[in-house]
Each structure stands twice: as C-alpha cells, then as structure tokens.
C-alpha positions in Angstrom: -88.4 -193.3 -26.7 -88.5 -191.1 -29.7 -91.6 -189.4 -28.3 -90.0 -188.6 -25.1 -87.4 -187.0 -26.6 -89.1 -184.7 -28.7 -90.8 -183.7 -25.1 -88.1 -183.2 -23.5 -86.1 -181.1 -26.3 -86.6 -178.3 -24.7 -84.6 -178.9 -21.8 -81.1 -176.6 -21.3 -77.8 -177.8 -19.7 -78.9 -177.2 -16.4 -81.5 -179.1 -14.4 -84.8 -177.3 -16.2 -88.0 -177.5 -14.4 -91.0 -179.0 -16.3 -93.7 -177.8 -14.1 -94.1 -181.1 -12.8 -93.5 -181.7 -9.3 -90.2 -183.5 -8.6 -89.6 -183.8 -12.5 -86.4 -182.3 -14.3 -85.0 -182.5 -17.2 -81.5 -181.7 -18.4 -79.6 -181.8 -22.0 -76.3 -181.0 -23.3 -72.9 -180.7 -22.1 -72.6 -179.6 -18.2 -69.9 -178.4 -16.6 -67.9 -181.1 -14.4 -68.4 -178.7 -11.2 -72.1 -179.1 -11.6 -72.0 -183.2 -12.1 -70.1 -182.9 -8.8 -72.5 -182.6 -6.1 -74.6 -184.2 -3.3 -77.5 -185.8 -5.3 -81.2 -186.5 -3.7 -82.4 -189.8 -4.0 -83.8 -190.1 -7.2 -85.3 -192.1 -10.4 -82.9 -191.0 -13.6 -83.8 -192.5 -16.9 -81.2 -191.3 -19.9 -82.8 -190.7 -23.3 -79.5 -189.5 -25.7 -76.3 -190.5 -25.0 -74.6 -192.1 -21.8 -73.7 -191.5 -18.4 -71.1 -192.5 -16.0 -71.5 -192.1 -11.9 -69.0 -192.7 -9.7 -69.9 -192.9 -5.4 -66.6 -193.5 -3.9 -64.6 -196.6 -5.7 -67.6 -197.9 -7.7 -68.6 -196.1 -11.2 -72.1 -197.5 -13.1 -72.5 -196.4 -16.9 -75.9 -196.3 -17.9 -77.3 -195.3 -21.1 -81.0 -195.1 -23.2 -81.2 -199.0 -22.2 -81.0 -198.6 -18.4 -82.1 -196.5 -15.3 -80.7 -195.3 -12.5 -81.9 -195.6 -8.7 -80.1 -193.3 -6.0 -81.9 -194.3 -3.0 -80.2 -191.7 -0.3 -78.5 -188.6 -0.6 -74.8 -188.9 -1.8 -71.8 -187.0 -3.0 -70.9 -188.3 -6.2 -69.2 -187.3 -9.6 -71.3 -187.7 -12.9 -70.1 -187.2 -16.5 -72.4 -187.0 -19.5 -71.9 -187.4 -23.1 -73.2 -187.2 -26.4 -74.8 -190.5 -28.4 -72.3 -191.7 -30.7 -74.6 -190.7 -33.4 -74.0 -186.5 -32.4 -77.1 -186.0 -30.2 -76.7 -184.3 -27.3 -76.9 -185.9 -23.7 -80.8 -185.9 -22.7 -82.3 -186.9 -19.6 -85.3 -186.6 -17.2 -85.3 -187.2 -13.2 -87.3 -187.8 -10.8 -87.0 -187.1 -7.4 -87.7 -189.5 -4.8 -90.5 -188.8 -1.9 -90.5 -191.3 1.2 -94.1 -190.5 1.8 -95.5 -191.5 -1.8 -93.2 -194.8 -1.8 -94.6 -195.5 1.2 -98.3 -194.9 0.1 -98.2 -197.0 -2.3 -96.7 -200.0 -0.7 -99.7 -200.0 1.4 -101.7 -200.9 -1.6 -98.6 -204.0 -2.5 -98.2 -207.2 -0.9 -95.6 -207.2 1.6 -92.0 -208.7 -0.2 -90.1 -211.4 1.7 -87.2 -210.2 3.1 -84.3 -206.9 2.6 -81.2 -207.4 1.2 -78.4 -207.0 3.8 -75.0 -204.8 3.4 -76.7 -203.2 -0.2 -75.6 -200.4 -2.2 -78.2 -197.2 -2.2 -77.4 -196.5 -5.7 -77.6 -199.0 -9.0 -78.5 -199.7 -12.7 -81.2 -201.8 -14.1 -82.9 -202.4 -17.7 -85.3 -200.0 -18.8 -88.6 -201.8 -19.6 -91.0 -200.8 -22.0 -93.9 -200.7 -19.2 -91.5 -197.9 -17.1 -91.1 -195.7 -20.7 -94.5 -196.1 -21.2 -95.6 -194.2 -17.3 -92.6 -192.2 -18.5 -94.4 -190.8 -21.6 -97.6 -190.1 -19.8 -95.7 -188.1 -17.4 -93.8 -185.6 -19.8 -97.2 -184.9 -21.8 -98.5 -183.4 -19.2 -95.8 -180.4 -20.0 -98.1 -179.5 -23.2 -100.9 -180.3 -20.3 -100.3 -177.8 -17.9 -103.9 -177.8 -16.4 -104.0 -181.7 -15.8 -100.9 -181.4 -14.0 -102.3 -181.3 -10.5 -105.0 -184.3 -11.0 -102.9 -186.7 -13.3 -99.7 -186.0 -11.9 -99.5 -187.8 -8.7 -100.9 -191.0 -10.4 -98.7 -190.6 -13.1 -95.8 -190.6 -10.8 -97.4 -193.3 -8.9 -97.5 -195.5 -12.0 -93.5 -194.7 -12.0 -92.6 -196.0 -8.6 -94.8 -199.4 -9.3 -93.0 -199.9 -12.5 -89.7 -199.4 -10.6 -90.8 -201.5 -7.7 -91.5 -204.3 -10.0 -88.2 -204.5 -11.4 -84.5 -205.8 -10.0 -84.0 -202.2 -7.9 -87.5 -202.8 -6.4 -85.9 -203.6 -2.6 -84.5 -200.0 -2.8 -87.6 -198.1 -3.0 -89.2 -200.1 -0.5 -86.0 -199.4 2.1 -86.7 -195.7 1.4 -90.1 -195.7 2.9 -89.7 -198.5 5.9 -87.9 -197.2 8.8 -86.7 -200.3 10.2 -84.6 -201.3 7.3 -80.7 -200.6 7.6 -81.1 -198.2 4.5 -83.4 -195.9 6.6 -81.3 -196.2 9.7 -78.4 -195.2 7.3 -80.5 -192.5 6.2 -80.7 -190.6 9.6 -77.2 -190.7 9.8 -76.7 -189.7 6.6 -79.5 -186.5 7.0 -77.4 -185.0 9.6 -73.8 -185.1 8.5 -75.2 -182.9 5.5 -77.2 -180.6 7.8 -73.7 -180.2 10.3 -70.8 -181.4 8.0 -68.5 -178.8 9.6 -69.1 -180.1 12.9 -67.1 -182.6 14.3 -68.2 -186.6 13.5 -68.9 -189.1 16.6 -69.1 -192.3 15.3 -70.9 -193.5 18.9 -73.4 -190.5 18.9 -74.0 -191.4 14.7 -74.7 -195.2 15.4 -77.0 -194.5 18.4 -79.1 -192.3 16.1 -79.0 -195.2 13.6 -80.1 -197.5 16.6 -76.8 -199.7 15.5 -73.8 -201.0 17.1 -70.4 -199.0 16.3 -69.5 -201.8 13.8 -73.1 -202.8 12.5 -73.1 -198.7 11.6 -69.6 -198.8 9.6 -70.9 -202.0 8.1 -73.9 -201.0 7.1 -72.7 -197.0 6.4 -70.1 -198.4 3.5 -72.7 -200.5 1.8 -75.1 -198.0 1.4 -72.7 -194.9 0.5 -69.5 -196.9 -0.8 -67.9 -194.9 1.6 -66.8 -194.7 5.5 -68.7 -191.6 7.7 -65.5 -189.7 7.3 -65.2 -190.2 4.0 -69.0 -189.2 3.0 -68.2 -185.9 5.5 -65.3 -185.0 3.9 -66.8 -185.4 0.5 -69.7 -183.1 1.8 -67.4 -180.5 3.0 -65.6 -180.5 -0.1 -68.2 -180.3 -2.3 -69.6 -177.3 -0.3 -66.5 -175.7 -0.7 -65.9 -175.8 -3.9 -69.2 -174.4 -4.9 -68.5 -171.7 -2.6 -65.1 -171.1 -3.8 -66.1 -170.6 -8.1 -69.3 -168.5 -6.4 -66.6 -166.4 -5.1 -67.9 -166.0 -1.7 -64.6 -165.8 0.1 -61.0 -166.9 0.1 -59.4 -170.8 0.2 -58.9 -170.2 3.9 -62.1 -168.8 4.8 -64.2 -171.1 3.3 -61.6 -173.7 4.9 -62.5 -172.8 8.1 -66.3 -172.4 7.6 -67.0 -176.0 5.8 -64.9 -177.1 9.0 -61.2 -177.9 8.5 -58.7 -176.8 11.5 -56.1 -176.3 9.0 -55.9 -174.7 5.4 -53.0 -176.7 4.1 -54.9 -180.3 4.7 -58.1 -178.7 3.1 -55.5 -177.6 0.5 -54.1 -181.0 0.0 -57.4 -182.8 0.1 -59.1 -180.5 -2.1 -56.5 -181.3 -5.2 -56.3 -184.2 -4.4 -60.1 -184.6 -5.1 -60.7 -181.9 -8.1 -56.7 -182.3 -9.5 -55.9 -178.6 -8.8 -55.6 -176.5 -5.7 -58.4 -174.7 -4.1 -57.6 -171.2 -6.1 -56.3 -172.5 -9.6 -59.8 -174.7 -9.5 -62.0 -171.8 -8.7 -60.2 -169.2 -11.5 -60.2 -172.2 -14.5 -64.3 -172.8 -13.8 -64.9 -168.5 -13.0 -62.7 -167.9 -16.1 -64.7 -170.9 -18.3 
C-alpha cells in the first residue's frame, strides 16, 4: 500500500491520466459538482482516506480496506475525504472494457449460475493478491516504454484477481449478453445517449428482450432506481454541468435536457442539488 501511494502522489484533484490505458488517478478534495455524475463501469480501489457513494437510496463507504465495482453506467453522488491521520483522499480507477472481461473468461471455467435481481455496484475486501497486480500496474508510470507490452496483462492480472473474489459474478455479467445485467445494460446505453427524449417503457423492455415487469424488476436491482428515475437523474446531471459551464440560461437548458416545463425542472433540480437551478450555478462559478 505504501508503495502505491508514493506512485500515485502525483495525482491532482481531478481524474489525472497516468498514461495507462483506462487508468486514473485522483487526490485531494473535489468539488461536490464533479463527484456528481454518470460514472462508467469501473474497478476503484481507495488508498488515503474514505469514500462514500450513494445510487439512489443505497450509500456504500469504502476505504484503503475495500474496493469498489460499478458494473454499468450510473448517476450517482460521491464524497471523499481525508484519512483521519491528515492525508489527503487518494485513489486510482480503472475503467471497465466488456471485450477484455470477456477474453479472459474464455480462458476460466464457466461459474454455476448468475445471481438474480443484483445490484451493479458494491464493496468487497481488498486482498493482498489485487494490491499486488495493483502495484505492477502503476510502475509502469516510471515505465513508460513497457506500457504497451505489460499493460494489457497487467490489467488482465486485475480483472482475475477481481473475478476471484465476492464481486466476481459482476464482471462476468458485463461481458455475457444473456445475463439480466447486460440486457439492463442496453437499456441503460440509450436512455444516456437520448435522455431528453421521451421514455417508453414497452419500446425499453423489448430492447432488453424482457417483459414490462421482468424490465422494472430487473432495471431497480441493477441501478437502485426506476427508468424514470435513472432518466431524470441523467437529465439533471446534464444540466447542471451545463448550467456552472455557463452555456445558457435555467430555461434553455430546461428545454434542451428535455423538460416541457421550467418550473418542474426548477423544483426537481433543488430538490436534487438543495438550491435552485441559478443560485446552484453562481455558488459553484463563484467557488
């Protein structure tokens, strides 16, 4: 642990690239606008301090003895902090590819059996085998050059180490299409590519090859939250990045993430961030 956080030091408080595909690193204090986001399915592993995640009603703390597995792409609130101790929040990510999950099961013995109704998103103990691949990884930052030859099995070394442990079922429903996760997934895919567009329910759950109430079922188990709720969160999210980047006015940017009526994106929107869509923008463009 020590040595991969002298490695990643020299990350700032802002995802930092590490010229490693699909790894980041971040330290510090972050703004809450940023921690608020849609985030990619990913592997995150905290090394200084804690962090709390919250997808709809359920919130996971994890900390330097745990990880943390997002298996699809969801809105979400994160909060750092800083180790009891005084040392800033440190971290490394990385981001999850369905294609290299799925090469490397082809090498693994099929598991028995999914897990039904199953959150895409949890917390498991760190091992000492995962910090290890971990460590190999980040060298190759003082490493540039063995980047593109150690890299990939590097990160393969990753996924095996996760797929060994309690959140092992999730990486596997990532990269087999028939699992409820994947079907989830489509579903998922294009209410972030056409959030302002109006939500079928019928036309989601035929793309998810589902009935109407297998989809709900399956849609709240996986996101923690209803189609209409994960849109609305999308649409909100999207605004309020737009908003503080001061591309265009509450109602504008109302009508464009598609609301039909400024005062419910008004009401929605404090009731989600605590202020209204202006006073937001001004406290984070004045900060």
């Amino acid at each position: 642990m020590q040595e991969l956080r002298a490695l990643a030091s020299r990350a700032e408080s802002r995802p930092t690239d590490t010229g490693i595909p699909r790894v980041i690193m971040v330290q510090g204090e972050i703004p809450e606008h940023r921690m608020s986001t849609v985030y990619e399915p990913m592997i995150n592993l905290i090394l200084t301090g804690f962090k709390t995640m919250t997808v709809g009603d359920r919130t996971f703390r994890y900390d330097p003895a745990t990880y943390f597995v997002m298996s699809v792409g969801l809105p979400a609130v994160g909060s750092v902090h800083a180790a009891e101790t005084g040392e800033p929040y440190l971290a490394v990510a990385l981001t999850l590819e369905p294609a290299n999950v799925a090469n490397l099961l082809a090498d693994l013995p099929k598991p028995a059996g999914g897990q039904l109704y199953s959150p895409g998103f949890s917390v498991a103990p760190v091992t000492a085998d995962l910090l290890d691949a971990w460590v190999r990884m980040l060298r190759l930052m003082e490493r540039p050059g063995e980047i593109t030859a150690l890299g990939p099995a590097y990160e393969r070394e990753i996924l095996f180490r996760v797929l060994q442990g309690p959140l092992g079922w999730m990486l596997r429903d990532i990269a087999m299409p028939d699992t409820a996760l994947s079907r989830v997934g489509i579903a998922i895919r294009w209410i972030r590519e056409n959030f302002a567009r109006p939500l079928r329910i019928e036309a989601l759950a035929e793309m998810a090859a589902l009935s109407v109430s297998a989809f709900h079922r399956h849609f709240k188990a996986v996101t923690a939250l209803s189609p209409l709720q994960y849109q609305k969160h999308v649409r909100l999210l999207h605004a309020r990045s737009l908003l503080i980047a001061g591309e265009g006015n509450a109602t504008s940017i109302a009508f464009g993430v598609g609301y039909a009526s400024p005062n419910q994106f008004s009401r929605e929107y404090a009731r989600q961030f605590g202020l209204p869509p202006s006073k937001d923008a001004a406290r984070w463009r004045d900060g």
